[in-house]
N, C-alpha and C positions, 0 to 999 in steps of 0.2 A: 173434294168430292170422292166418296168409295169408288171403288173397281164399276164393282154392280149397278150404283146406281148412275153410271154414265154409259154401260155399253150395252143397251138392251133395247129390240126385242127379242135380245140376244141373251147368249144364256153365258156366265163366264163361273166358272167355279172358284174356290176357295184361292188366297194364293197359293198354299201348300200343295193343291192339287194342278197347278196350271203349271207350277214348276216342276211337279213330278213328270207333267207331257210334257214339258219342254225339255226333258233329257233323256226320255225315250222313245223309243220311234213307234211314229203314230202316225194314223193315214191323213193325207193331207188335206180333209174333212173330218171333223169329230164327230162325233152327238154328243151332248150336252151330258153330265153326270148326273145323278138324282139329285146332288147338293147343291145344280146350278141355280140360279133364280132370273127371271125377265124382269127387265125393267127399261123404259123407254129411251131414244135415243132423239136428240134433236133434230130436226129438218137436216138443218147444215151438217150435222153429224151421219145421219142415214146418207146424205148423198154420197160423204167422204166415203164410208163404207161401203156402198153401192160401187163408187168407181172401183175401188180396192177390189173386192171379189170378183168383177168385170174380168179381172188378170187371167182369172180360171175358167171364162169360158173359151168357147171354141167355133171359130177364131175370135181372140180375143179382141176389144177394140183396139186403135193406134194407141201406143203407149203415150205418143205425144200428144192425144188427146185426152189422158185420165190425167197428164200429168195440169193439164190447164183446168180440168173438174177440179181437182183439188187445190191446186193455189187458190182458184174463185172460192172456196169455201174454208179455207185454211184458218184463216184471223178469228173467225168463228168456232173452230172445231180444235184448238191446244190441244185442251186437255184431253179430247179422243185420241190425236194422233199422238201425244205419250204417252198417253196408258197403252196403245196398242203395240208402241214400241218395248215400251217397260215390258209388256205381257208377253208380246211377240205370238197375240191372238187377235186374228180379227172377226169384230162378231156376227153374229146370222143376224140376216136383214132379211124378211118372207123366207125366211125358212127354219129348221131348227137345227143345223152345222154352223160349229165355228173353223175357223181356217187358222192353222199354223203358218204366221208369217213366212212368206217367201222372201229369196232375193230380190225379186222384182217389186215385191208390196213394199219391201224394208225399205230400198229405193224411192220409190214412190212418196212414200211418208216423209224421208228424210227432206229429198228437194222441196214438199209442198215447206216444211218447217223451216228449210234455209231459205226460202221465199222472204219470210216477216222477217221483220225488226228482231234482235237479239234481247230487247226488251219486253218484245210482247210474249214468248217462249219460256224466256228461262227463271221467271218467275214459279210459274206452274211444274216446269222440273224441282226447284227448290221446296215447294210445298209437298210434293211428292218425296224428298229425300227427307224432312220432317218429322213426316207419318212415317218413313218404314225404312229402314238401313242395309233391306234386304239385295242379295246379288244381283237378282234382276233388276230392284228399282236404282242402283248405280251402274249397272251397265246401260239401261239407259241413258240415265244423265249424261254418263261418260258420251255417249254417241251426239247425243242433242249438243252437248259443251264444243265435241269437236267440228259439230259443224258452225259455228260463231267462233269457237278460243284462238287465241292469240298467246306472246310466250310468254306474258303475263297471266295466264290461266293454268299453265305447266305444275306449278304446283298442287292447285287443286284438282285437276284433272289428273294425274299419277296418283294422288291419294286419295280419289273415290274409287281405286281399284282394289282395294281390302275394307274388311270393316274394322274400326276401332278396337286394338285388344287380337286381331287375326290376323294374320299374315300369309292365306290361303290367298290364291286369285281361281275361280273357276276357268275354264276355256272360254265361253260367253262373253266374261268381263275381261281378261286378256285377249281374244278378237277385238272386240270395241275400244281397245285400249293402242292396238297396237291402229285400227283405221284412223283414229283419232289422232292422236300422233303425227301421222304421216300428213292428216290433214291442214293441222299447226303449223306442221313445218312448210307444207307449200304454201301456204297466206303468211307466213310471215319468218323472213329468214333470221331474224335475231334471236328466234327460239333455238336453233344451233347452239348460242353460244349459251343459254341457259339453261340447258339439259342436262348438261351433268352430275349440277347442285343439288337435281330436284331428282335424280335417279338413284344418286351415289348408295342413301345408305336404306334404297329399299330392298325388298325379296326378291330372290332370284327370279321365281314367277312373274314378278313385277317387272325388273329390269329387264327381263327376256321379251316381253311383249313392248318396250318400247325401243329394245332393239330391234327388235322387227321390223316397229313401224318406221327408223330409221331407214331400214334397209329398202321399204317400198317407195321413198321418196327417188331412188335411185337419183340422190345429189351427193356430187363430192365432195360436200359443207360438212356431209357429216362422218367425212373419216377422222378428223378430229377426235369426236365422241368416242366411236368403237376404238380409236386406237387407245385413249384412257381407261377404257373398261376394262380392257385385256391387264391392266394392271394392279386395278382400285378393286374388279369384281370379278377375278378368274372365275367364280362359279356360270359365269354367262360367257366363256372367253367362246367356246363353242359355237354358241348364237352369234356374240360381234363379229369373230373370223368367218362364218358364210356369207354373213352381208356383204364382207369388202369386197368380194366377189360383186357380188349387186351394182356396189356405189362405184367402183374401179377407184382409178389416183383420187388423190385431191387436187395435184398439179402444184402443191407447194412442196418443191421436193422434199423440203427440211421434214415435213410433214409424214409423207409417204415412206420416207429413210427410217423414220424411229417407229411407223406403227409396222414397217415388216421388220426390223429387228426384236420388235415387241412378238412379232409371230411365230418369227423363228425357233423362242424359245418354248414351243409346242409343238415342232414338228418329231422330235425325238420318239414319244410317245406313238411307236408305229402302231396302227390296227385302229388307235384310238377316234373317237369322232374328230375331237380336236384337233388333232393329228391330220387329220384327212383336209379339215379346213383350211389349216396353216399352209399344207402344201399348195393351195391351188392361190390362198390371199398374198405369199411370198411371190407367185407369178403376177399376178394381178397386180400388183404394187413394184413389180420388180427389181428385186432386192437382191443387189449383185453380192451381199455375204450368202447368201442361202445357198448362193451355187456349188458347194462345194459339199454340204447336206444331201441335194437335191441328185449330184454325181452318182454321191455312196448310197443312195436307195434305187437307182436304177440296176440294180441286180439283184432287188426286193424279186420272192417268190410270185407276189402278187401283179396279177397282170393290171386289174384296175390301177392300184396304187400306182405304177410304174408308168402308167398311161397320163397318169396326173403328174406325174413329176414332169415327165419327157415335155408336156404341153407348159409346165413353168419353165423349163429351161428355156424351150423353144422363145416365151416371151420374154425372156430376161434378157436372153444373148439375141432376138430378131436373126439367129442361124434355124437353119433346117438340117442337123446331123442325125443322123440316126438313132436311134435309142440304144446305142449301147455304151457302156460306161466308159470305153479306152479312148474312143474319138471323143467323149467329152471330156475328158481330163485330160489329153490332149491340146484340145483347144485352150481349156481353160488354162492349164500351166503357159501357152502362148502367149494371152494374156493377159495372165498376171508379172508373167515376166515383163514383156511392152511395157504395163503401165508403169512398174517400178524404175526399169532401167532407160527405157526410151524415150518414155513421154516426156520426160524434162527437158528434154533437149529438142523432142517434138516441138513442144509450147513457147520456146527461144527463137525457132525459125520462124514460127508465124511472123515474126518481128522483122524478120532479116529483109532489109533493101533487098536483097539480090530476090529475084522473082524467080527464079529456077528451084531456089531452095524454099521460099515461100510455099509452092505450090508443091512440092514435096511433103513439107509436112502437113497441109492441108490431105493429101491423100493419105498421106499415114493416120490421119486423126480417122476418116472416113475409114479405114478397114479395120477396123480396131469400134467394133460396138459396144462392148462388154459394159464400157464405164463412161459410155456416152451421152451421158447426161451431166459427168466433169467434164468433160470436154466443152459439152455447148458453149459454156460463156466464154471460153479464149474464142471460138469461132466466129461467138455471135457477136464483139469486139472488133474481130479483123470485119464483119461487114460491112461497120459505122466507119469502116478506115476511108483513106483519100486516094488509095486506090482501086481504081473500078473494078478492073482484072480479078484481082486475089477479094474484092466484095462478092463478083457475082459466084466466084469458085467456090467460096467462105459458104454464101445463100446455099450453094448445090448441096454441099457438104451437112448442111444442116437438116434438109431434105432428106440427104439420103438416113442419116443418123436416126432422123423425126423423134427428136429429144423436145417434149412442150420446153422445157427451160430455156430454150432457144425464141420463143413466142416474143419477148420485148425487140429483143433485137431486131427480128423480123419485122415486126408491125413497126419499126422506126424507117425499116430501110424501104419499105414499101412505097413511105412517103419521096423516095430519091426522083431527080427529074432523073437520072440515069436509066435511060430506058431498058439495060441490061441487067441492072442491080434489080430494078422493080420487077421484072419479069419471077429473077431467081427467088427473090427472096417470096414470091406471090405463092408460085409454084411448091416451092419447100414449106409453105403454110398449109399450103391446099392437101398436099400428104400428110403433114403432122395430124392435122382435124379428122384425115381419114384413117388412120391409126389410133387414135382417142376421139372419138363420136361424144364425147360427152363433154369436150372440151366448151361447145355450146350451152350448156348446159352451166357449168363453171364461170360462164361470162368472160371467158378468154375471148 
């Protein structure tokens, strides 16, 4: 059915002129152009309308009640509610102003359409992508797709974001591209592992908005993704390195170890945006190579820049030194010395019968953060041990470290009847969770 002949006694104009108001600012009532034309509007359709424009008065009704006017009238009214999304106009009902969707109408429209069946919907988008290949009529679809897709819809939803033969993406169809996304990913987490295939070899434009929408999931499923980007599509490294920020660890160390050495290789470029990312996703991931990049830019002119690094060390090393470069390289040559020369001999006693020297080098593991995330597993081992003593030290130790790689061992020892092992080890959970908040999140 045309534009016109579903939205009226409303007035909609030409497509060419609705997109020219929809990319310039215009008040947030129209009047109608001389090319507009009237043409009648269903019962069930005027009511959707009607709630819709309701948004604009003053005060306006309860939102939770226009959003029940519309689901009651929804199964009846598709194809109003994606033309109106396609258009991102809603038309005059007794009067003669059409309305530029708001966030609240877009809203609106959306939940009545995720209401119905995915059958009764996206028939009427597909007729719609038919007739016309236009920006708008895919950034639609794309919006309608995301609210049903699954990560078997990934590929065709990333590719109604250009048309055939183009490799532009508008801002429009890249927003809807990148909510969309975000959306997929929280209904269904196997689209993680299918993102890549379906991203690799599109347009920067393109892969930039669905690193976005990786990034608004704020799940650590998909550092994955961004850490392969930074390799396969440097021209987005810029985009993938602000999200890590977003997502934090993945918590799989192996994981987190290759996407900040993948970063690292972007911090050199000082001033650069990239540059700027890299310093803040090598703290965020905490990437104990970067420490010594992150030293030699703290006597950077720039106070921001310098601001950002001091705040990655601070997370790498969990010290509070000063921001100046002598006390951190200080500390840092400390150790780096420890790990190479002591630790081995450290990681011997944990073993040792004698409890004197056990519990020595459990304290030497403990003052020694830097590379505390190798460390965890000799400690998280001495927990599961047969003695209680050097378990619950072992628990404290892990605690103080709050290295997640430590999370198996703990959730074993949790189960101990030892009512001292279960305390510690309980305790040195309850810190690690509150040092990574998202570890919930992660399903640790």
């Amino acid at each position: 059915m045309a534009l016109c002949a579903l939205l009226g006694p409303v007035v909609f104009s030409s497509a060419t002129a609705s997109l020219s108001r929809a990319q310039s600012p215009v008040p947030v009532d129209a009047p109608p152009a001389a090319s507009e034309v009237a043409a009648p509007l269903s019962p069930a359709d005027q009511r959707v309308v009607r709630a819709l424009r309701a948004t604009r008065e003053k005060p306006p009704p309860p939102t939770d009640s226009l959003r029940k006017l519309l689901a009651d009238d929804a199964a009846h009214s598709v194809e109003c509610l994606v033309t109106i999304l396609e258009s991102r106009l809603v038309p005059a009902v007794d009067g003669p102003r059409i309305q530029h969707l708001s966030v609240l109408q877009e809203e609106l429209v959306q939940g009545a359409l995720r209401g119905l069946d995915r059958a009764a919907v996206m028939p009427t988008v597909e007729q719609h992508l038919a007739a016309s290949s236009s920006s708008d009529t895919r950034a639609g679809a794309i919006a309608v797709l995301g609210l049903f897709g699954k990560s078997s819809d990934l590929r065709r939803l990333i590719g109604l974001a250009t048309a055939q033969g183009d490799q532009t993406c508008d801002d429009r169809t890249s927003a809807a591209l990148t909510h969309a996304i975000t959306a997929v990913l929280q209904r269904d987490a196997a689209a993680f592992d299918e993102l890549y295939r379906h991203t690799l070899w599109q347009s920067p434009a393109v892969a930039a908005a669905v690193v976005a929408g990786v990034g608004e999931t704020r799940d650590p499923r998909g550092l994955p993704f961004l850490s392969e980007l930074l390799v396969a599509c440097p021209e987005v490294a810029t985009e993938a390195l602000a999200q890590v920020q977003l997502i934090g660890p993945s918590f799989n160390r192996d994981v987190d170890v290759e996407c900040g050495n993948r970063a690292l290789k972007y911090i050199d470029d000082v001033g650069s945006s990239a540059s700027h990312a890299a310093l803040l996703a090598v703290g965020t991931l905490e990437s104990e190579r970067a420490v010594p990049n992150l030293i030699a830019l703290l006597g950077d002119e720039d106070d921001a820049l310098r601001a950002d690094v001091w705040w990655s060390l601070r997370r790498i090393s969990g010290m509070e030194l000063p921001a100046h470069t002598d006390e951190w390289s200080r500390w840092y040559g400390a150790e780096e010395y420890w790990y190479a020369r002591e630790r081995p001999r450290v990681l011997v006693k944990l073993h040792d019968r004698d409890r004197g020297h056990c519990a020595e080098a459990i304290r030497a593991c403990m003052a020694h953060r830097l590379y505390r995330h190798q460390l965890a597993p000799a400690l998280g081992e001495l927990v599961r041990g047969n003695d209680p003593e050097m378990s619950m030290l072992a628990a404290q130790a892990l605690g103080e470290l709050a290295s997640p790689v430590a999370i198996p061992w703990l959730n074993a020892a949790v189960e101990f009847d030892e009512p001292r092992v279960h305390a510690a080890s309980r305790d040195a959970l309850a810190r690690i969770v509150a040092r990574y908040p998202r570890l919930r999140v992660a399903g640790s």
